[in-house]
C-alpha positions as CSV (number, residue, x, y, z in Angstrom):
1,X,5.1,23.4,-0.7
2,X,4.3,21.8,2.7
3,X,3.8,25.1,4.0
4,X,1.1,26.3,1.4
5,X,-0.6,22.9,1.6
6,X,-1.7,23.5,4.7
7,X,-2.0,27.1,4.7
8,X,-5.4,26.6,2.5
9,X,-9.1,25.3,3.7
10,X,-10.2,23.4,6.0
11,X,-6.6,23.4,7.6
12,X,-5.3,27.1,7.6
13,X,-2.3,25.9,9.2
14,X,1.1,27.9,9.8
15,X,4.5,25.6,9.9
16,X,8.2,27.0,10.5
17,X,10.8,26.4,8.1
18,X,12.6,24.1,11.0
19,X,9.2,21.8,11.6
20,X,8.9,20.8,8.1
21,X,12.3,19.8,7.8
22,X,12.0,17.6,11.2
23,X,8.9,16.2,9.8
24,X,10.8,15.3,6.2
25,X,13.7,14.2,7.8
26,X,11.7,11.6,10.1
27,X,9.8,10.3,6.8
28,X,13.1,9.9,5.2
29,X,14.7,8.5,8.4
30,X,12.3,6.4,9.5
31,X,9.3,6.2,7.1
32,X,8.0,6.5,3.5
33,X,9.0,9.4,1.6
34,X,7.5,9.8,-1.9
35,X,7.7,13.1,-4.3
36,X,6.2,13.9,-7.2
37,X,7.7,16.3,-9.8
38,X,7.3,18.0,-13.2
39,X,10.4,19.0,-14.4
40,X,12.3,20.4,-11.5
41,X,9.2,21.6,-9.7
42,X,8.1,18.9,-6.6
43,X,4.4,19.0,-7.3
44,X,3.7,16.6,-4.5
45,X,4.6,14.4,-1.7
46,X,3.3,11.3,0.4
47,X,4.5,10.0,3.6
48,X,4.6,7.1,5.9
49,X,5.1,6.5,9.3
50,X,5.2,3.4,11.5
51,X,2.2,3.5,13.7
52,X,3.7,3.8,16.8
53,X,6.4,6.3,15.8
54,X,2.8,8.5,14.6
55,X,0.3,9.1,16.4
56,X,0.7,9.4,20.7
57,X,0.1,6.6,23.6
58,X,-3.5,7.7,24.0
59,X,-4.7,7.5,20.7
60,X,-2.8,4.1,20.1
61,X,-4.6,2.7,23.4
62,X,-7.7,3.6,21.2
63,X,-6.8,1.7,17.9
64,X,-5.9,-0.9,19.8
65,X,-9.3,-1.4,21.9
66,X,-11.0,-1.6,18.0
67,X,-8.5,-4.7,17.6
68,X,-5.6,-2.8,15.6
69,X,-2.1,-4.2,15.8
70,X,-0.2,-0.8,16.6
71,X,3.1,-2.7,16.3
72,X,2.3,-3.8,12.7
73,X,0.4,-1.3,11.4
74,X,1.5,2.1,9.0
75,X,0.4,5.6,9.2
76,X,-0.4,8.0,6.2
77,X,1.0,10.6,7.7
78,X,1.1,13.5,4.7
79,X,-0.3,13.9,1.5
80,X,0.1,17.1,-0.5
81,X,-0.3,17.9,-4.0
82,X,0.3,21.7,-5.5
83,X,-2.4,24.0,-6.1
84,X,-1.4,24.6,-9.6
85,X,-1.9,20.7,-10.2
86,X,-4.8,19.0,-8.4
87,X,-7.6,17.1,-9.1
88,X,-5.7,15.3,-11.8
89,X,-5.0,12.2,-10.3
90,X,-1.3,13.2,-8.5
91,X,-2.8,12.6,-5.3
92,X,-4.5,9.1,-5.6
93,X,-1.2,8.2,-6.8
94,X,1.0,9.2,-4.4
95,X,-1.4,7.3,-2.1
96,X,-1.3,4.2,-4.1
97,X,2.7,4.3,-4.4
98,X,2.7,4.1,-0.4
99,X,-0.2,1.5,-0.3
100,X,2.2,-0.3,-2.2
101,X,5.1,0.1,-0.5
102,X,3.4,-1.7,2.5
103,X,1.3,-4.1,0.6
104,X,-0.2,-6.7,2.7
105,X,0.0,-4.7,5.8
106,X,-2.8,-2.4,7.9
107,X,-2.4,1.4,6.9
108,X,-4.6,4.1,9.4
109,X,-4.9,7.3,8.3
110,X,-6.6,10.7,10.2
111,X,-7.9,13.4,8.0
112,X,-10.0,17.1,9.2
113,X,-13.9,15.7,9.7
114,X,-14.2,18.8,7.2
115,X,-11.8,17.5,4.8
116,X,-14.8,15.6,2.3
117,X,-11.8,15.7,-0.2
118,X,-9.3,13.9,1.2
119,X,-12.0,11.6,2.8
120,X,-12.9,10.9,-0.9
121,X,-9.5,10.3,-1.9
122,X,-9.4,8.0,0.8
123,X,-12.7,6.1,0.8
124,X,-12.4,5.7,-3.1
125,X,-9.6,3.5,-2.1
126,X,-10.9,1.2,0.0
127,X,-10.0,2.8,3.4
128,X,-13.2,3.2,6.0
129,X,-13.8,5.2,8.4
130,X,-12.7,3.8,12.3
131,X,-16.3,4.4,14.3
132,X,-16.1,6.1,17.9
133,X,-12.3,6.8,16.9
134,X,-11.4,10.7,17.1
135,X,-8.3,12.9,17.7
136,X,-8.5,16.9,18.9
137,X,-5.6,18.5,17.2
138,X,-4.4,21.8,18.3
139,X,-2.3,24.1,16.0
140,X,-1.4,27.2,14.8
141,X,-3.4,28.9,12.2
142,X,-2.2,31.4,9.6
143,X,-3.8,34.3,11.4
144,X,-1.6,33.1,14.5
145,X,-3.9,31.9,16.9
146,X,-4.1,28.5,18.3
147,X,-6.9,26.5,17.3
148,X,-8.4,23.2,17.6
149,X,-10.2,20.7,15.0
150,X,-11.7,17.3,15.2
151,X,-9.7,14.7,12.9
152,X,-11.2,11.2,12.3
153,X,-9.8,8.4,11.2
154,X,-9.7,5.7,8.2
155,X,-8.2,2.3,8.0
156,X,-7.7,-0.1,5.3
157,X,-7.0,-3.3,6.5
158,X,-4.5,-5.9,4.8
159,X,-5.3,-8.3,2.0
């Protein structure tokens, strides 16, 4: 499911078998794991990340010249929901469940600057955006090629 997540617009990303299991094992090893399901089908995940275990040393240097706490901060690493059910709520859930996991703690987050859904999701929740604060990610696409985007970022601050 992972896989055809980000296979679709604006990503168009291609994963191996082998990455996604890295990247669940580390959410279950050291994160926030969270599936949904309907019956026996997973219909959705959300993960979390310690900030620092995240995102790289460059890009923390940045949070931390807007006065983030790295060291005491989470990261919404992954959010997914199957094509067959979205825009029916699974999402904003699964993002809630982690929000409350780590209630009363700082949560950043980095979606596409093309993905106004997500964004929504986000924003609708009380996250804003982190001015002056971007992140050129370079992957492989479904057609093969290599290819970069512009991610931007979203914090929500604790309360």
């Amino acid at each position: 499911m992972y896989q055809e997540t980000f296979a679709d617009a604006p990503y168009f990303e291609k994963f191996s078998e082998e990455e996604v299991r890295e990247f669940f094992e580390e959410y279950r090893q050291q994160g926030i794991l969270y599936i949904a399901s309907s019956d026996t089908k997973v219909i959705g995940f959300g993960a979390m990340l310690p900030l620092p275990r995240a995102l790289p040393r460059d890009i923390l240097d940045k949070l931390q010249t807007v006065g983030i706490n790295v060291n005491e901060t989470w990261y919404n690493a992954d959010l997914g929901v199957d094509k067959d059910f979205r825009r029916k709520g699974i999402g904003t859930q699964l993002v809630k469940a982690r929000l409350d996991a780590v209630r009363g703690q700082t949560v950043v987050m980095r979606t596409s600057g093309d993905n106004k859904q997500s964004q929504s999701i986000y924003q609708s929740l009380g996250f804003e955006q982190i001015p002056g604060i971007t992140q050129v990610v370079e992957g492989r696409r479904q057609d093969g090629r290599i290819k970069k985007d512009v991610r931007i970022f979203f914090i929500k601050k604790s309360v």
